[in-house]
C-alpha positions in Angstrom: 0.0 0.0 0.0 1.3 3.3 -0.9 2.2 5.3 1.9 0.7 8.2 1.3 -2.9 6.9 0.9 -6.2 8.2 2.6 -7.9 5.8 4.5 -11.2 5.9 6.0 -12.1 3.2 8.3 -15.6 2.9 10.6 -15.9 1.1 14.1 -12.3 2.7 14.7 -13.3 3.2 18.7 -13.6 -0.9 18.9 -11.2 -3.3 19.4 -10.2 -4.6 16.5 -10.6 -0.7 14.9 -8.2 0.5 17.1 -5.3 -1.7 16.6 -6.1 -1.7 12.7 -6.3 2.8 13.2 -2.4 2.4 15.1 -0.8 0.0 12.1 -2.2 2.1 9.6 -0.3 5.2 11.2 2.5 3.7 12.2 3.0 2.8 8.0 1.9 6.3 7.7 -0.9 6.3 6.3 -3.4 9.3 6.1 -6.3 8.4 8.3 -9.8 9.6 8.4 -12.4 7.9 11.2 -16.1 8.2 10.6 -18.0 8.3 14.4 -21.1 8.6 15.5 -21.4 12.5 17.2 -22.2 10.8 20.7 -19.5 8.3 20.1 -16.3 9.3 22.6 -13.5 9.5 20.3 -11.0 9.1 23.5 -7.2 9.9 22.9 -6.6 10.1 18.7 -3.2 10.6 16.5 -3.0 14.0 16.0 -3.1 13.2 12.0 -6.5 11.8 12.3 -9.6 13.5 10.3 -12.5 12.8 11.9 -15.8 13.1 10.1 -18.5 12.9 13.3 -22.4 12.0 11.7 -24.2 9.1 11.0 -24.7 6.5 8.4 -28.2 7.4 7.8 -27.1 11.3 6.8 -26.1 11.5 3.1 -24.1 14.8 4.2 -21.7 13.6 6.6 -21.4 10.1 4.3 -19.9 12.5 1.7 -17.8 14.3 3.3 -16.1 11.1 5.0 -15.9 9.2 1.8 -14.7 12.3 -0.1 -11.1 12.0 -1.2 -9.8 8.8 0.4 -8.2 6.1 -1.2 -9.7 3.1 0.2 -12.4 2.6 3.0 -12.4 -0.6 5.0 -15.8 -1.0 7.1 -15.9 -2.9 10.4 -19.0 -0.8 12.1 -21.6 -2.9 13.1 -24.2 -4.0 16.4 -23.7 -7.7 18.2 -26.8 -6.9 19.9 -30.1 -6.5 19.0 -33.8 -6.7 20.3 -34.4 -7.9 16.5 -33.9 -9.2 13.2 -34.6 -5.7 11.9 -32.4 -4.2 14.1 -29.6 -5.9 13.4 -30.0 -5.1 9.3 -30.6 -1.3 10.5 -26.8 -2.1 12.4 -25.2 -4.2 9.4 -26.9 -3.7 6.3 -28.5 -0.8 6.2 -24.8 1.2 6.8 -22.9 -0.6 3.9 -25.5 0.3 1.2 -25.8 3.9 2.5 -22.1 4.0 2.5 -21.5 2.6 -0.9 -24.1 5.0 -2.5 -22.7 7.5 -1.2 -19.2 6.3 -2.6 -20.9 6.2 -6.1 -22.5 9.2 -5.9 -18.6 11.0 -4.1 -15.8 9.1 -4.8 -16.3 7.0 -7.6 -12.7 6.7 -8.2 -12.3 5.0 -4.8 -9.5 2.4 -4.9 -11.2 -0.4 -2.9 -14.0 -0.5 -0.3 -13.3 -3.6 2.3 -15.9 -5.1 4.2 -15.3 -7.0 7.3 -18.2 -9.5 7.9 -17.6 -12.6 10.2 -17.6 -16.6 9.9 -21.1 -16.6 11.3 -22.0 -15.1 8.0 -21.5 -18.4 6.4 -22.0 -20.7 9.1 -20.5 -23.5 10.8 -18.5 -26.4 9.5 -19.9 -30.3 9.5 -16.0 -30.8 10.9 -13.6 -29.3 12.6 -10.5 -29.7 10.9 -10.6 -28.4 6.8 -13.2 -25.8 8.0 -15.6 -24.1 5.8 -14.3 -22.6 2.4 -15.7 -20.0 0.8 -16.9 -21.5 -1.9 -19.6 -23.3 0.3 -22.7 -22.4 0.5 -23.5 -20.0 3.5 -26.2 -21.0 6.2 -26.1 -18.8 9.2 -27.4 -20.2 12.2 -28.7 -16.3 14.0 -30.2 -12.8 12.9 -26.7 -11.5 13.4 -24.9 -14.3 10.9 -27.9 -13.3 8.6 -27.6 -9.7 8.6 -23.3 -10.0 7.9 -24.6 -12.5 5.1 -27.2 -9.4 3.9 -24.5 -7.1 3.9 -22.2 -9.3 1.6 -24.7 -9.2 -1.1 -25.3 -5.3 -0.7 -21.8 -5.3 -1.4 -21.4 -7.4 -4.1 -24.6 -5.9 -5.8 -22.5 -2.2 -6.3 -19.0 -4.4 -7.4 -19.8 -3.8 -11.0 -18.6 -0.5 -10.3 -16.5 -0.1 -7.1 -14.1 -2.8 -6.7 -15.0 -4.4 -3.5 -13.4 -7.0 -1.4 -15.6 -9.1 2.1 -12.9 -10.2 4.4 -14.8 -13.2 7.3 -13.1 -13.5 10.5 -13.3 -16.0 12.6 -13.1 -15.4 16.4 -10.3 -12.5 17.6 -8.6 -12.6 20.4 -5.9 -10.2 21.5 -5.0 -7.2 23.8 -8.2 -4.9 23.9 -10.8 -7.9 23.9 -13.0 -8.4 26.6 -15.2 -11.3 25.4 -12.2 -13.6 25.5 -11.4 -12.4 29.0 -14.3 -13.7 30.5 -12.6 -17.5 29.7 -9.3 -16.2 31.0 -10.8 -15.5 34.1 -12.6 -18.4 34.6 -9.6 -20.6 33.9 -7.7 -18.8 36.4 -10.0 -19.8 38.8 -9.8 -23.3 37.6 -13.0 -23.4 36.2 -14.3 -24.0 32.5 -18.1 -23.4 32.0 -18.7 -24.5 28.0 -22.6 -24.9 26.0 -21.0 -28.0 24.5 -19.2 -31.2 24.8 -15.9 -29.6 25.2 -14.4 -32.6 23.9 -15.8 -32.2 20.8 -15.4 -29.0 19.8 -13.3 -27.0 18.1 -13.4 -23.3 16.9 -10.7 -21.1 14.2 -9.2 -18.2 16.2 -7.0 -15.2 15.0 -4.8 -12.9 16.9 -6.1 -9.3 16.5 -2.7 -8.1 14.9 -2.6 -10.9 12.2 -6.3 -9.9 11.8 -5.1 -6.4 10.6 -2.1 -7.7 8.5 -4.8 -10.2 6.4 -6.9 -7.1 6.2 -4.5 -4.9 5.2 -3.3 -7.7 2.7 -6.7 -7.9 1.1 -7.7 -4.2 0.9 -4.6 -3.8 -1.7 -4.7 -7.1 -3.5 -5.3 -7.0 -7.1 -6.6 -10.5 -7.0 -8.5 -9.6 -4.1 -11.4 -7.9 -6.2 -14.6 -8.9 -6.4 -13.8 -12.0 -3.9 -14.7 -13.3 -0.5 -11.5 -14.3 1.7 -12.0 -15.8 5.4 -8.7 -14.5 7.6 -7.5 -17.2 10.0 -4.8 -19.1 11.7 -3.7 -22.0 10.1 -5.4 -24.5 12.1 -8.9 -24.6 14.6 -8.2 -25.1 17.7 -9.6 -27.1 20.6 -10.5 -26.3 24.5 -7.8 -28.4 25.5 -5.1 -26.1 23.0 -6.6 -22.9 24.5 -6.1 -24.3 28.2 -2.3 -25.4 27.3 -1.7 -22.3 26.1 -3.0 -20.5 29.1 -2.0 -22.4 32.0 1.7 -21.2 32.2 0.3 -18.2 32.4 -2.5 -18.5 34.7 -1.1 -21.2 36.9 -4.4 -22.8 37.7 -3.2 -27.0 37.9 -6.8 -28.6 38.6 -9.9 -27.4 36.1 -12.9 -28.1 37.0 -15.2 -28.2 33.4 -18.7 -28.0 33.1 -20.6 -28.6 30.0 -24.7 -27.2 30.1 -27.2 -29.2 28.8 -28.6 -27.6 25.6 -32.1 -27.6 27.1 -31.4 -25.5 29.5 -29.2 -22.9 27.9 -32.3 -22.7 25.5 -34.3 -21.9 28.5 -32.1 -19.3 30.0 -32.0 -18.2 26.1 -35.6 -17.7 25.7 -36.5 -16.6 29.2 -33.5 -14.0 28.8 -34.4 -12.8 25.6 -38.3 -12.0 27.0 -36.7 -10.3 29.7 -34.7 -8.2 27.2 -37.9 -7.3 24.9 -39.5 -6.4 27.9 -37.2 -4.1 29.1 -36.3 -2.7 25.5 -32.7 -3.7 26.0 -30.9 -6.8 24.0 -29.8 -9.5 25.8 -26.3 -11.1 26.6 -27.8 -14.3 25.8 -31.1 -15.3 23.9 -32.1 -18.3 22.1 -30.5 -16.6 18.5 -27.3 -16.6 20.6 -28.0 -19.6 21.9 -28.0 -20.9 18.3 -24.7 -20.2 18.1 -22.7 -21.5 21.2 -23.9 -25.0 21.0 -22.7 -25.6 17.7 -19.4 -27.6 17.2 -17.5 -26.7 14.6 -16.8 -23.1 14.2 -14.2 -23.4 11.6 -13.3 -22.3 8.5 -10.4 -22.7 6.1 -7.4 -20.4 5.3 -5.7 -22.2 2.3 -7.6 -19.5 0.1 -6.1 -16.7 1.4 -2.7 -18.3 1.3 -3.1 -19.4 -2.3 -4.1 -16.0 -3.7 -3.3 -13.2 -1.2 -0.2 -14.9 0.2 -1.5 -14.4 3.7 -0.2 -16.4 6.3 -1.5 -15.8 10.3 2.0 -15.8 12.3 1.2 -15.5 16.0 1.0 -19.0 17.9 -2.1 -19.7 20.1 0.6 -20.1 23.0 2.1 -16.7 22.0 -1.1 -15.1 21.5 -2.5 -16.0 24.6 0.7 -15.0 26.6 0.7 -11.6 25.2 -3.2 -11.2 25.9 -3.1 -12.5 29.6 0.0 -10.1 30.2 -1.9 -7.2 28.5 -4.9 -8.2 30.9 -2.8 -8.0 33.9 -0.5 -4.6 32.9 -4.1 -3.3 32.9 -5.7 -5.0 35.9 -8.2 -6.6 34.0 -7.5 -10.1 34.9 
């Protein structure tokens, strides 16, 4: 990537947005954030544009696409009362953007789209994974809405070259969903949905994340296509607690696997709660849907074969740097 370029990324306050907004100056790149105007920007590179609106306002849309090189998308809700409201989250911000694109900046270099494995589904094993090239079946409103905004994006890639990047689960300084494990291992305890003997689950360190990203959003070959980012092989419960108990120092686990019957009781009785209130719900039957699946895995010889992408960190090394990230900040 050319040095000099103007990139606009959205979801820059998250976790993965901020390590992908510090690599990108670092290799000095020009960087302009898009944020909502109640979003809290906290401390920014004084380089940074930011372009403060929303994605349903045409105005601010142009004037953050306006002039950039590339834009590369991870914005997006986890959470939602609703099917609709995760499209108004997912979808509905990836047409607006790319119409606005067509309308601004119709010279724009590539726009990159970062959707998520639940967008195609899970895998029927858990070692080759699931390739692109299979057909997608989300398993929840949120897999279906990433799968939505896909084909918004390849509907406008007759005329901006566009390029859908699926992660898997990411891990890495900055996370807090992966925390919650760390610190029950640490008290020797491992709570899983499933048989934890059985399943197994693709991971990516955040900073490999943003090098396959980075890799794709300049890639000639890249056009057009649909590339899952991940390590070179799924990994099991048993990996991720090898990996972590140097670090933790637990020596007995206790591991508890919940019947499916009831975590689609505390899904359904959770997610009336949550309508009730008007809040979403940490856990519903739709999430539900996707924690007692097996195999969420998918394959990353296509990005090796054709981007030349290649995830470097080790679990072990991953989850060393993430534990002692946890503990510099006192979160674990």
């Amino acid at each position: 990537m050319v040095m000099t370029e103007a990139i606009l990324i959205t979801g820059s306050t998250g976790f993965i947005g901020q390590r992908l907004v510090r690599t990108l100056i670092n290799d000095g790149c020009k960087v302009r954030v898009f944020l909502r105007r109640e979003s809290q920007q906290g401390v920014l590179h004084e380089t940074i544009d930011v372009v403060r609106g929303s994605f349903t306002e045409a105005e601010s849309l142009a004037q953050a696409v306006r002039g950039v090189d590339r834009i590369i998308h991870l914005a997006g809700v986890t959470k939602s009362l609703t099917e609709g409201g995760y499209d108004e989250g997912n979808v509905m911000p990836v047409k607006n953007i790319l119409e606005a694109v067509t309308l601004h900046n119709p010279q724009l270099k590539r726009f990159l789209y970062v959707s998520s494995l639940t967008a195609g589904g899970p895998a029927s094993e858990g070692v080759n994974g699931v390739t692109e090239q299979e057909t997608a079946h989300p398993v929840s409103a949120y897999g279906r809405s990433k799968l939505k905004a896909e084909a918004v994006c390849m509907e406008y890639a007759a005329h901006i070259p566009v390029t859908i990047v699926r992660p898997p689960a990411v891990y890495g300084p900055g996370d807090k969903d992966v925390l919650q494990v760390f610190q029950m291992l640490a008290k020797g305890l491992l709570v899983s949905p499933v048989d934890v003997e059985k399943q197994r689950f693709s991971m990516i360190y955040v900073d490999d994340l943003v090098a396959g990203v980075l890799i794709a959003s300049r890639s000639d070959c890249s056009v057009g296509k649909l590339f899952y980012i991940t390590s070179l092989c799924s990994s099991s419960w048993d990996d991720v607690i090898e990996a972590a108990k140097p670090q933790l120092g637990f020596k007995n686990l206790l591991t508890i696997a919940l019947p499916r019957s009831l975590l689609f009781f505390v899904g359904i009785v959770s997610g009336a709660v949550a309508g009730f209130l008007g809040k979403p719900a940490l856990i519903n039957r739709d999430k539900v849907n996707e924690l007692v699946q097996h195999y969420w895995v998918c394959s990353p010889v296509l990005a090796q074969q054709k981007l030349g992408f290649t995830a470097r960190t080790t679990l072990a090394d991953g989850v060393a740097a993430t534990i002692a990230w946890y503990r510099e900040k006192g979160w674990l």
